[in-house]
C-alpha positions as CSV (number, residue, x, y, z in Angstrom):
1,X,94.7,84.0,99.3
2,X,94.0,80.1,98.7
3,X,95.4,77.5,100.7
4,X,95.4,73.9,99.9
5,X,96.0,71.5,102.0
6,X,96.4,67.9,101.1
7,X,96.1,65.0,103.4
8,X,99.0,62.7,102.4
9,X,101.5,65.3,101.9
10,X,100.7,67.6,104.9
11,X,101.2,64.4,107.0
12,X,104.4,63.4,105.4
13,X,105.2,66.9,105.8
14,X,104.5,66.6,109.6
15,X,105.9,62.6,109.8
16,X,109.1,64.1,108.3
17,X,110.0,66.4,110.9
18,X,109.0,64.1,113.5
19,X,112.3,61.8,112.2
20,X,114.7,64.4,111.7
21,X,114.0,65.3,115.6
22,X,113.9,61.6,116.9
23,X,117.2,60.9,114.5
24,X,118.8,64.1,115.7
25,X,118.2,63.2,119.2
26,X,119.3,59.7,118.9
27,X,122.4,60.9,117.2
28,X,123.6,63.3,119.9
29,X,122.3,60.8,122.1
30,X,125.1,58.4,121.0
31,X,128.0,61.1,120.7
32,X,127.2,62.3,124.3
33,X,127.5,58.3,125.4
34,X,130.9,57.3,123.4
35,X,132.7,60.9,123.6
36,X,133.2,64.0,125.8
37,X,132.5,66.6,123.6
38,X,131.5,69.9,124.6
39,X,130.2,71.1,121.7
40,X,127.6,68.3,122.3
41,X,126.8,68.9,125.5
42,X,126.0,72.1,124.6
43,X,123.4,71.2,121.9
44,X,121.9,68.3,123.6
45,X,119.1,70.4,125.1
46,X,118.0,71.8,122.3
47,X,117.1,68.8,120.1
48,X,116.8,66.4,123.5
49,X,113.9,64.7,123.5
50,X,113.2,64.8,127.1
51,X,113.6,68.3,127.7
52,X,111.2,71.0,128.0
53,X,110.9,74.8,126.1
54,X,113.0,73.5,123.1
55,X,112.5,72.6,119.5
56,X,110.8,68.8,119.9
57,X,108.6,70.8,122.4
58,X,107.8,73.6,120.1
59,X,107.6,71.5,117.2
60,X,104.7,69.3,119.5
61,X,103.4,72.4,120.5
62,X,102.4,73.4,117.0
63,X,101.2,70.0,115.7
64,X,99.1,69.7,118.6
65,X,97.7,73.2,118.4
66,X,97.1,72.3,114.7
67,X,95.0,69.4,115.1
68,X,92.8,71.7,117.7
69,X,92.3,74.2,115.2
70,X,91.1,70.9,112.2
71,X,88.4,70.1,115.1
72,X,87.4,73.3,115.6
73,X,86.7,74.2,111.8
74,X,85.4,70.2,111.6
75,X,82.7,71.8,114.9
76,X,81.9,75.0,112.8
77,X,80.9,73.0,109.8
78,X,78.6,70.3,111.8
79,X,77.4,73.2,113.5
80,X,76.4,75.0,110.1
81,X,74.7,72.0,108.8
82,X,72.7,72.1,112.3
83,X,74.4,68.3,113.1
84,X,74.6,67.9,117.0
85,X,77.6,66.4,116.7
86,X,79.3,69.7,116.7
87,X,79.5,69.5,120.4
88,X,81.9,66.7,120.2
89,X,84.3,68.4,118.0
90,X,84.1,71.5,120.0
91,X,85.0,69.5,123.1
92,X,87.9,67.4,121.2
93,X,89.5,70.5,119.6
94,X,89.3,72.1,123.8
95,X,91.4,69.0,124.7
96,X,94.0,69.3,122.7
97,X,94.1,73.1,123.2
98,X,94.6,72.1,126.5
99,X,97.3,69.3,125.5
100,X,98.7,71.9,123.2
101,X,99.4,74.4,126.2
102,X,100.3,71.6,128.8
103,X,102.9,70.3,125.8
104,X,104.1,74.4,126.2
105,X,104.0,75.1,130.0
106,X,104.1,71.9,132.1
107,X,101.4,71.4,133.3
108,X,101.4,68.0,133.6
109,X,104.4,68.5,136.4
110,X,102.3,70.9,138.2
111,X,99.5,67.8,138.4
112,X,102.3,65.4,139.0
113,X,103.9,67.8,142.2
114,X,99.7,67.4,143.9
115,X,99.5,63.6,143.0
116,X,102.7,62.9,144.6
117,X,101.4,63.8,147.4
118,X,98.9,61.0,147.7
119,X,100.4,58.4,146.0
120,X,103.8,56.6,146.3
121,X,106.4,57.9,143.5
122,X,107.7,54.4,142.8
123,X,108.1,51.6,140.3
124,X,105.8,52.6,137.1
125,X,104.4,55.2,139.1
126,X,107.5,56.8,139.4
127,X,105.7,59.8,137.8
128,X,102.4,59.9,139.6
129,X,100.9,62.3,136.8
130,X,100.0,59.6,134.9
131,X,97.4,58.3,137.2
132,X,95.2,61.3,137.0
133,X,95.7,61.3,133.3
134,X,95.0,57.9,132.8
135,X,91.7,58.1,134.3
136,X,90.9,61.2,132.7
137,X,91.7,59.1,129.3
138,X,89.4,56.8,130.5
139,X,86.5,58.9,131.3
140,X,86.8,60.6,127.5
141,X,86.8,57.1,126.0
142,X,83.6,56.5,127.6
143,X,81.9,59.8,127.1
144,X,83.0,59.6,122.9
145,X,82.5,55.9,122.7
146,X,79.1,56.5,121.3
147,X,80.0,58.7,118.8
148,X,83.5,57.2,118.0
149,X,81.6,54.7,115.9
150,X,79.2,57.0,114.3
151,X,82.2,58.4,112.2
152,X,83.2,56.4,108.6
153,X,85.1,53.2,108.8
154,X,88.6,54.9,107.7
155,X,88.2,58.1,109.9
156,X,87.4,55.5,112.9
157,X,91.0,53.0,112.1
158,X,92.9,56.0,112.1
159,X,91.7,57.8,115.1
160,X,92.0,54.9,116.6
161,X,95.6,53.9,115.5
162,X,96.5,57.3,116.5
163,X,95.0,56.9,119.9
164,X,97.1,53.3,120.5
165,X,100.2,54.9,118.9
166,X,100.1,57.9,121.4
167,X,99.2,56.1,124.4
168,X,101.7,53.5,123.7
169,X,104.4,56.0,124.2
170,X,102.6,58.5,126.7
171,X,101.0,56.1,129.1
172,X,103.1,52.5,128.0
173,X,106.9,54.2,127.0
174,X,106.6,57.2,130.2
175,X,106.1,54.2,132.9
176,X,108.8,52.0,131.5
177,X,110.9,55.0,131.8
178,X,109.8,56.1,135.0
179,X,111.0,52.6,136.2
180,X,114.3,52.9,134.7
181,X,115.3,56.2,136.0
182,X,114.4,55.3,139.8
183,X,116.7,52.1,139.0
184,X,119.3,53.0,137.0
185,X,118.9,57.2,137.2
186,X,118.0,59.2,134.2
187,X,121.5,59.0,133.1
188,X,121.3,55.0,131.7
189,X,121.1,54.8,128.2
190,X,117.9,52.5,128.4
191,X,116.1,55.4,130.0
192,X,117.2,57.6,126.8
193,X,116.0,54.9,124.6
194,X,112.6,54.7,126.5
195,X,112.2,58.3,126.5
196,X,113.3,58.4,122.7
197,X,110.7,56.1,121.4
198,X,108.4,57.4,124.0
199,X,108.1,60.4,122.1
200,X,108.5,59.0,118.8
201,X,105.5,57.1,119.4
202,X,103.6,60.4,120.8
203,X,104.2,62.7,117.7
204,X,103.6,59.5,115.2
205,X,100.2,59.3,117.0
206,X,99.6,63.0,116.7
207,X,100.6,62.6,112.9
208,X,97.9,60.1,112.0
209,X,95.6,61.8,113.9
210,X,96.2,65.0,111.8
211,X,95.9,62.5,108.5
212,X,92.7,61.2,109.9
213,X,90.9,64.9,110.8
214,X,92.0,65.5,107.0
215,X,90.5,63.2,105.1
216,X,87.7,63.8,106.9
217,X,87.4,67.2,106.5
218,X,88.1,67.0,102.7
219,X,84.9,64.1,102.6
220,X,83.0,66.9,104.3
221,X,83.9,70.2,103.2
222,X,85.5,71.5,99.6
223,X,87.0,74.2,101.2
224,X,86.3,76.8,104.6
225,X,85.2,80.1,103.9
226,X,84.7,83.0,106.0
227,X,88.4,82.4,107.3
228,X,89.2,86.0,106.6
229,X,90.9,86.7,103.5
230,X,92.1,83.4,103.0
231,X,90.3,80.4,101.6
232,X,91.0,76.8,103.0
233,X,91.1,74.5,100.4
234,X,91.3,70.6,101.3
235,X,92.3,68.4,97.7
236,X,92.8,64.6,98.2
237,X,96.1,63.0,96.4
């Protein structure tokens, strides 16, 4: 079996479901603030953006899990050609495994319940997690900087727009939130907006980062073999 993927329109593909569920949440969103209907309230958690184990997190769960599998065949292939930069594919396509399962099973609250405990749940830091995983943002940065500007010019601008997008909302968005609901509760509708383009921002990021990992793989590679009985294909348009 051959399968083709295509930069532009797998993105779009991806981009597009990221606005149905960001416009499906905001529109619930403003029919659960002007009117009492049950029917509503009912199917809030499903499409609500700031809820866990529904369709925004299984549809994050997959994209994420997606981009770890681009890096992994992107590691294969340096590692064929005997390039050492295979390690650093390996490693990027382990961390979004990892962001892929912690997407899926929490984790991040697990880290959040430990952190609590030695810093003060207030203000920004209303969600402590974010320390830990700002630092360990950090320490990555450093450890790729080197090899971050080894890769071509337009595989560089949009890892790098991905990484600002993404951040923006998981680091910049999740604090401004995090505020918000010690102030005002999670229940003001400028925590809803927060959290909505919070993770607007976080699957546009993960969608240019899929864009980037294909046009890259389609410079490098005509198509994957030894992928079982099907063949990857990767055609630019």
């Amino acid at each position: 079996m051959k399968l083709t993927l295509v930069p532009g329109k797998t993105a779009f593909f991806f981009f597009i479901i990221v606005v149905f569920l960001t416009m499906t949440n905001a529109v619930l969103l403003f029919i659960y603030y002007t009117s009492e209907s049950y029917f509503v309230m009912d199917i809030i958690p499903l499409f609500n953006l700031d809820m866990e184990q529904n369709i925004p997190t299984l549809y994050s769960c997959c994209a994420i899990l997606f981009c770890s599998m681009l890096l992994l065949i992107l590691s294969i292939t340096e590692k064929r050609k005997k390039n050492s930069e295979w390690i650093y594919w390996a490693g990027l396509s382990l961390i979004f495994l990892f962001l892929s399962l912690d997407e899926g099973l929490k984790i991040h609250e697990r880290i959040n319940d430990v952190t609590a405990l030695y810093v003060t749940s207030t203000g920004l830091t209303y969600w402590p997690w974010v320390l830990p995983y700002g630092i360990g943002v950090i320490l990555i940065s450093l450890f790729y900087m080197k090899f971050i500007f080894t890769l071509p010019i337009k595989t560089l601008s949009l890892f790098i727009s991905s990484g600002v997008v993404f951040l923006l909302g998981a680091v910049g968005f999740e604090m401004l939130g995090a505020r918000e609901a010690q102030l005002h509760s999670y229940e003001s509708i400028r925590y809803a907006v927060f959290y909505t383009v919070e993770e607007f921002l976080e699957m546009t990021g993960i969608v240019i980062f899929i864009y980037g990992l294909l046009t890259l793989l389609k410079a490098r590679i005509e198509y994957f073999p030894n992928f079982g009985k099907i063949k990857l294909y990767f055609r630019q348009i």
